[in-house]
C-alpha positions as CSV (number, residue, x, y, z in Angstrom):
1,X,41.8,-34.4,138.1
2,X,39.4,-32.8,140.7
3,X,37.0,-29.9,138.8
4,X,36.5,-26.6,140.9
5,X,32.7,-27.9,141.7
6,X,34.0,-30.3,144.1
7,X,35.7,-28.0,145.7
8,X,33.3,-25.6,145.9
9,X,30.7,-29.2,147.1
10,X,33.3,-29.7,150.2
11,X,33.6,-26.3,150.9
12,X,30.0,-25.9,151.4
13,X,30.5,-29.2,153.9
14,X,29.3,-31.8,151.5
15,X,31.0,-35.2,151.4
16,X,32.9,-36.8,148.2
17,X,33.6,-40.6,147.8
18,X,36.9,-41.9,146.0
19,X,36.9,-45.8,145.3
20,X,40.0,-48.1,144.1
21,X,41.9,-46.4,140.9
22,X,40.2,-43.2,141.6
23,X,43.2,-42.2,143.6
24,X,45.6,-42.1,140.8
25,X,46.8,-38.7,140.1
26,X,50.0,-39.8,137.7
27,X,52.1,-36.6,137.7
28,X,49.5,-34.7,139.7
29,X,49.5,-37.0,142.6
30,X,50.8,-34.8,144.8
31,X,47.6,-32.2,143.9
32,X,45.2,-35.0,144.7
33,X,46.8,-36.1,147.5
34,X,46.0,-32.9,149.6
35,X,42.3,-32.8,148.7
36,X,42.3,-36.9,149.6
37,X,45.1,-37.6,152.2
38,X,47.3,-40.1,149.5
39,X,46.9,-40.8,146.2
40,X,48.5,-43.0,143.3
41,X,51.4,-42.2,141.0
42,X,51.5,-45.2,138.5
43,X,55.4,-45.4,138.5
44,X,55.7,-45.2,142.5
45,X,52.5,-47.1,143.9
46,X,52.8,-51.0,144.3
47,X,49.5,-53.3,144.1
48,X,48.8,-57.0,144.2
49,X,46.0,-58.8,143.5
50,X,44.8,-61.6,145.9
51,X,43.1,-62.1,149.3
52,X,42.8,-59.4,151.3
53,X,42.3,-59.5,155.1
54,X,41.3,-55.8,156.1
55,X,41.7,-55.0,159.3
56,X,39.8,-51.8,161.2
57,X,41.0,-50.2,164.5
58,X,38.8,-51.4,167.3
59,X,38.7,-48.4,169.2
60,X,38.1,-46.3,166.1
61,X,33.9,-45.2,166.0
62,X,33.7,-44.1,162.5
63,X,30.2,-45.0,161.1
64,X,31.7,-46.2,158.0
65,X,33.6,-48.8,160.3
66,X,31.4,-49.5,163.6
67,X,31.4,-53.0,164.5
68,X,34.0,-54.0,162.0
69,X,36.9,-55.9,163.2
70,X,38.3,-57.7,160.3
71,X,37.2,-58.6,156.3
72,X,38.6,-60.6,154.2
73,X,37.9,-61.3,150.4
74,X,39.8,-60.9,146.9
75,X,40.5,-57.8,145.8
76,X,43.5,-55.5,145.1
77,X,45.2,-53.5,147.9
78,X,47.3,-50.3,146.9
79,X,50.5,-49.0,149.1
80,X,53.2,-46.4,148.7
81,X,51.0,-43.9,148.3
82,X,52.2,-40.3,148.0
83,X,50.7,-38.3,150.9
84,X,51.1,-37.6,154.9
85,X,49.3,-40.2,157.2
86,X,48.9,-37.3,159.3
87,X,46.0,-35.6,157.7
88,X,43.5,-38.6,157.7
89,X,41.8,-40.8,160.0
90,X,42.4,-43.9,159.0
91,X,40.0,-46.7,158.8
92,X,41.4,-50.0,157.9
93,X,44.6,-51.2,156.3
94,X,46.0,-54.8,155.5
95,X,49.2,-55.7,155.6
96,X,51.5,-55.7,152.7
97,X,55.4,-56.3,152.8
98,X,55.3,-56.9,156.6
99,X,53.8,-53.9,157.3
100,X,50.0,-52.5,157.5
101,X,49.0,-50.3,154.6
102,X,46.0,-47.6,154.4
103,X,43.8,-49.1,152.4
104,X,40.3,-46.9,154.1
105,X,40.5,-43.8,155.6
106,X,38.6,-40.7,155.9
107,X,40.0,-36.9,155.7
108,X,38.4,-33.2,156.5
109,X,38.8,-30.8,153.5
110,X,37.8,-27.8,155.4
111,X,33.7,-28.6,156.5
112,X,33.8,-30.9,153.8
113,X,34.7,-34.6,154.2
114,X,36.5,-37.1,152.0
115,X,36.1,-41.0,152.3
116,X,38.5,-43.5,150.1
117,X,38.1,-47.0,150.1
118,X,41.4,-48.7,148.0
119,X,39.3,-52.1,148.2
């Protein structure tokens, strides 16, 4: 789970980077989910493995993101996340069960900033 020196880090305005399982929370999802936007709970979230076609919102000019339309390669993709889509920008998602799924977004944690990337 997150230790108090990150959230002292982001409350100075310093920046924290989640990657792939690293938004699993288990029981505590809910808790991680407010410092990162969504997170994991093993016996909720759905995954698949496979080709992944990522696809970034064109009039979105996040750095992380600038000039990025659409990536595809093989990884795994994450959805039914716990969280509210409201409290993060999102960056790219790729569509899973007919639908497109957060899969790279960014959130504020007061002057701190949080970036997730699932792939």
């Amino acid at each position: 789970m997150l230790e108090s020196g990150e959230g002292a880090l982001l409350a100075r305005g310093g920046g924290a980077v989640f990657i792939h399982w690293a938004v699993e929370g288990g029981p505590q999802a809910p808790a991680l989910a407010a410092r990162l936007g969504f997170a994991s709970h093993t016996g909720l979230t759905k995954y698949r493995h496979g080709p992944i076609d990522l696809v970034f919102d064109p009039s979105l000019q996040h750095p992380v993101a600038r000039n990025l339309h659409q990536v595809s390669f093989i990884d795994e993709t994450y959805w039914a996340l716990v969280g509210d889509p409201a409290g993060v920008q999102l960056v790219a998602s790729a569509e899973e069960e007919g639908a497109l799924r957060p899969q790279v977004w960014t959130r504020r944690v007061g002057p701190g900033r949080v970036l997730v990337s699932i792939p």
